[in-house]
N, C-alpha and C positions, 0 to 999 in steps of 0.2 A: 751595299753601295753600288750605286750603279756601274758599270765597265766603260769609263770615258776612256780612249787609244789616245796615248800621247805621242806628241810629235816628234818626239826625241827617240820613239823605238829604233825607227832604221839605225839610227846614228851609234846606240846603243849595242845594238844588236851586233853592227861590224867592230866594234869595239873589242866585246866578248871573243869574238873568231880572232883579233888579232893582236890582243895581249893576256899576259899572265896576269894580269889584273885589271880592277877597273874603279875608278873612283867618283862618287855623284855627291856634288856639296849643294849646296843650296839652300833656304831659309829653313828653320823648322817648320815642320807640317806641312810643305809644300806636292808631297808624295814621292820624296825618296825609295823609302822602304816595300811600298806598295809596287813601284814599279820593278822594280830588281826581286819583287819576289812574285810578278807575274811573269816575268821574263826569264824567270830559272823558277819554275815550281818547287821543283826537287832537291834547291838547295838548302842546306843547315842555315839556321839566321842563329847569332848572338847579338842581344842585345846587352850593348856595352856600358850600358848605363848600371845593370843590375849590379848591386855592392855585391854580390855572391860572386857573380863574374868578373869582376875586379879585381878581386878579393884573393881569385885561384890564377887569375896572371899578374899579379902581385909579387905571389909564393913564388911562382914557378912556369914561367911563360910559356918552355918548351914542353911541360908535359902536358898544360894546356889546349894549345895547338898541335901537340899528338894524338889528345883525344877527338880530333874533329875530321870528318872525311872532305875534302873540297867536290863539289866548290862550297863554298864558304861565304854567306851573307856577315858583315859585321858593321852594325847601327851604332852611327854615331863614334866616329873611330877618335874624334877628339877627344874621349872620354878615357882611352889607354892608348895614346900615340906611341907608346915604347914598343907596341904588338909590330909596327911597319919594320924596326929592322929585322926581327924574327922571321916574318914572312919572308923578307926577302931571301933570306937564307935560304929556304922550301923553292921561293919562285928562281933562283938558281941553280938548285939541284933538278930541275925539271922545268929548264925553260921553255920546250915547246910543246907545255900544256896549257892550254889559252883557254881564257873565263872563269879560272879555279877562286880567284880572292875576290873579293866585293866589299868595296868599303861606302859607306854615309858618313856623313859628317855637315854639321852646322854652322862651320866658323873656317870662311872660307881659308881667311890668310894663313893663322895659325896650320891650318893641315896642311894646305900648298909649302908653306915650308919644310914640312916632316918629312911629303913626296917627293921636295925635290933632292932633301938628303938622302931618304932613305930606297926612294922606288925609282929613283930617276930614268927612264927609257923603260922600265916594266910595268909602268899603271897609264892608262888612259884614264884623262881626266876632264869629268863631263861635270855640267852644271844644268839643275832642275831648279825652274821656279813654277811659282803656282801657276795654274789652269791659264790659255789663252784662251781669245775667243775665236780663233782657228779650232780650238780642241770641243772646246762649249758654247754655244749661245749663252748658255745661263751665264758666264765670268761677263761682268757689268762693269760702270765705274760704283758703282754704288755697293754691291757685294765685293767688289775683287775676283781674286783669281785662288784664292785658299780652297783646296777640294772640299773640303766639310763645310765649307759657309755655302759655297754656290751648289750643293747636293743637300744641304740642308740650312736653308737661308732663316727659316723664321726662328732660329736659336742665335743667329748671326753676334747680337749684343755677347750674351752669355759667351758663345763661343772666343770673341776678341780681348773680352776681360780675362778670361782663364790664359788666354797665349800671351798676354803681355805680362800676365803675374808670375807664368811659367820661364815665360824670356827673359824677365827681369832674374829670378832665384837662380836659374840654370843657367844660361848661357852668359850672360852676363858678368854673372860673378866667376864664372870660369875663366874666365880673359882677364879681371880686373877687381880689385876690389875700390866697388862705387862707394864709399863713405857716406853720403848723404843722397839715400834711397829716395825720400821725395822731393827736392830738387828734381833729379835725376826722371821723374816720373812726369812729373812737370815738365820736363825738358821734351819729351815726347812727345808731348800735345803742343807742346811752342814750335815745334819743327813742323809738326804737319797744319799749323797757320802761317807759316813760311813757304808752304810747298809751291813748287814753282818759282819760287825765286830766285834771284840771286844770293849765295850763299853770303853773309854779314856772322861772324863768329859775337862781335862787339855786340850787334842789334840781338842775339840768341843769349849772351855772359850776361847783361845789364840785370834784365828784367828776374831772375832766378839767384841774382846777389853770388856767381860764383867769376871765377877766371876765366878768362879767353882762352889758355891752355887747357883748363878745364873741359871746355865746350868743345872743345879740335878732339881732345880723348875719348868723349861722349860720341863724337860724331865718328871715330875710328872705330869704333866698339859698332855702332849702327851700320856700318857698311862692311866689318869684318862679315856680323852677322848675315847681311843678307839682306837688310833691311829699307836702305835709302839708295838710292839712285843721285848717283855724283854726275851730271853733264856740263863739261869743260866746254868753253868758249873754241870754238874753231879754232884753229894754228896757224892757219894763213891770212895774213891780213888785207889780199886784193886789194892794197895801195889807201886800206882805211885804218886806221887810230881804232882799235878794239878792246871792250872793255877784258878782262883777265877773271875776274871771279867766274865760277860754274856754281850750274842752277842744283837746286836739292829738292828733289822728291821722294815721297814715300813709295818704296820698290811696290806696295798693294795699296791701290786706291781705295779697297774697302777696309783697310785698317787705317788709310788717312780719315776717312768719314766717321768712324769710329771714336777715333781719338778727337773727332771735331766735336763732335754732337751730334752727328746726322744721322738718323734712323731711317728715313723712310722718301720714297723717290719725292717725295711732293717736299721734303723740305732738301733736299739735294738740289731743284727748282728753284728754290725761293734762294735759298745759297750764295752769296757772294762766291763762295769757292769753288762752284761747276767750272767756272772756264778753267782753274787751275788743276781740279781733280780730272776733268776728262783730257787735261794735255798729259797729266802724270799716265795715264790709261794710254794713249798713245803712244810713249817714250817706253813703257813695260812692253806693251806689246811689240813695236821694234827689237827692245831686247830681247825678248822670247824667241821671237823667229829666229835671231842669230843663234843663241845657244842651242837650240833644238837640231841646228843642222851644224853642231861642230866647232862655230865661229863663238871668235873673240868678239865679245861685247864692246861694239863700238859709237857710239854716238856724241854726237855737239850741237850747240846753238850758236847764233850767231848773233852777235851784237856790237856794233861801232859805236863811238862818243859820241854821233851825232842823231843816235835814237832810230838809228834800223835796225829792226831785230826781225832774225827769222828763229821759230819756233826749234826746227830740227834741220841738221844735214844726215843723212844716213849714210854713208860711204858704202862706194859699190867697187864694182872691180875694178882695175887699170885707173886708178888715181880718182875715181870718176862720184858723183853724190847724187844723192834725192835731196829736194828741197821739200819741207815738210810742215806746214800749217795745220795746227789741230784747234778747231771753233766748234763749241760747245751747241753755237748756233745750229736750227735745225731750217734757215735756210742762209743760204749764199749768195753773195752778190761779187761783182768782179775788184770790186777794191781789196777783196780779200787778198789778192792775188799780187796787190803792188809791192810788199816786200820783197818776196822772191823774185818779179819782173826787176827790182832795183838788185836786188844782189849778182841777179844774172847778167847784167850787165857788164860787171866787173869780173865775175869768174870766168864767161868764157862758157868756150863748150865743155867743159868739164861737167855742168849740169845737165844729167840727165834723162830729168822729169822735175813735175812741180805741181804737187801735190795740195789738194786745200780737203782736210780730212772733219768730215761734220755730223751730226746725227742727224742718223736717218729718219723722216716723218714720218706721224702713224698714218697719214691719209694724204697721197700724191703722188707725182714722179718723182724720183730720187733724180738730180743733176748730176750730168759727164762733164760737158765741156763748161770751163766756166769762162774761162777768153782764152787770146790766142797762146797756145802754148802751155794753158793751167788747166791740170785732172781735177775736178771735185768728186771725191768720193766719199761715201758712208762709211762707218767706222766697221761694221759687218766686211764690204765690198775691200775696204781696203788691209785689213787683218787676211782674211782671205789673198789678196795679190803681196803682200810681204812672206807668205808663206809658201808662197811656190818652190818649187824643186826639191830636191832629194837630196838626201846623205849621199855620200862617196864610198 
């Protein structure tokens, strides 16, 4: 497999030099493992899923972790979350030995708790999602961002069916015991004909014959996992009436097309759901650049009752936002530009660009300015400028 440098090494890297341990959660498959084991060659890996290895920190935690020299890779640590206060025992008796423990893990919340009981102030804790297109050109809306689909795309269907059959058995039933497996299955493909919208629990319970609590615990299980992208309504309501629900996307737009029907770019095209799959590719890729340098995963939309919506605000430093338009459209014209010229209105200087983000043509000039005050940029050109600067 090819050697893609992910963005998150530097971030990484001072991580390791500055704590006794270090933790990377993030969806399954995304390249946890790979990464932590090109950035310590020479470390031991357990993987923790094997019943053998389970099986012998079951018996006997501490002779287990006797037998292992640090540092120490350990995949998929939600699988024996008892091993964290063990460690921490080890990362107390030799606290200023930094980079020795390495943990993965696929389910975000569950282990954030374990950390904050058990590792609290001795694990840095980082988050990997799949491939950006800062990292690759290949990562599409159409592939996503999964290293094994965008490194080896023409297995892509294959590939999506085995990780959701594998998501469903493993991870899923890990968190919860789902009772009615196809429902539940079903439910999957009913969220990604949602994507992009405003979250309706009632419009998601009806059609599948189950509960609205039902659907709130489905949809908790998808975002423990890694899997959907929650973007809440802005919080300030510059003197407007806003609506309160947040929009749902699938955290990989190549597993929402999947789960759609869409194979192939010509029918992504023809797609009623291009404009919502390439805004979902827009909102990943904001997220991406924050976790890759450290940052908390921050993003909103904006929407008042009287039907102004802007697509994204991305929050910058000193209180301050991007205004964010993502149009599937491959060309632009200046009306695109009138929501954010209406929201900026009322925000103030607090906005600090205003952004109208579109695919790029196979044949022409790509557009800068698109009126007074509005960037247009290609979704290449602008993944590139969200990705600027450097770990700390």
């Amino acid at each position: 497999m090819p050697d893609i440098r992910r963005q998150i090494v530097p971030f990484l890297l001072s991580a390791l030099r500055r704590f006794p341990a270090v933790v990377i959660t993030g969806p399954r498959r995304s390249g946890k493992t790979t990464l932590l084991r090109s950035a310590l060659p020479h470390a031991q890996y357990v993987l923790l899923e094997d019943p053998d290895i389970q099986d012998r920190i079951g018996r006997d935690p501490r002779a287990f972790l006797d037998s292992l020299r640090p540092p120490v890779i350990f995949d998929e640590i939600q699988n024996s979350p008892q091993l964290l206060d063990y460690v921490r025992t080890l990362v107390d008796a030799k606290p200023r030995r930094m980079g020795q423990w390495l943990f993965t893990g696929s389910q975000e919340a569950p282990l954030m708790q374990g950390i904050t009981e058990s590792m609290a102030g001795r694990a840095a804790i980082l988050q990997l999602l799949p491939f950006s297109q800062a990292e690759t050109a290949k990562a599409d809306p159409l592939l996503g961002g999964f290293p094994e689909v965008v490194l080896r795309p023409r297995g892509r269907e294959l590939w999506f069916a085995s990780y959701l059959q594998t998501y469903i058995e493993r991870d899923v039933r890990l968190i919860t015991s789902v009772r009615n497996l196809p429902a539940f299955r079903r439910f999957l493909s009913l969220v990604a004909s949602r994507h992009g919208q405003m979250l309706n629990r009632s419009d998601l319970a009806a059609p599948l014959g189950v509960s609205v609590p039902t659907v709130s615990e489905w949809l908790r299980i998808l975002e423990i996992t890694g899997q959907v992208i929650m973007v809440p309504p802005y919080f300030e309501n510059f003197g407007k009436r806003m609506v309160k629900s947040p929009k749902v996307y699938w955290g990989d737009t190549g597993l929402a097309c999947h789960l759609l029907g869409i194979q192939t770019q010509a029918e992504l095209e023809r797609s009623p759901f291009l404009g919502s799959i390439f805004e979902g590719f827009v909102a990943a890729e904001i997220l991406k650049s924050q976790v890759n340098r450290g940052q908390r995963k921050e993003l909103y939309y904006f929407r008042d009752q009287q039907g102004l919506e802007v697509d994204f605000l991305a929050p910058q430093p000193n209180a301050r936002f991007w205004l964010v338009e993502a149009k599937a459209s491959k060309t632009v014209h200046p009306s695109m530009a009138a929501p954010m010229l209406a929201l900026t209105r009322a925000a103030g200087d607090r906005v600090t660009r205003r952004l109208v983000v579109y695919r790029k043509p196979r044949i022409g000039p790509a557009f800068t300015a698109l009126t007074k005050g509005v960037e247009a940029l290609t979704l290449e050109q602008f993944s590139a400028e969200i990705n600027r600067g450097k770990a700390s």
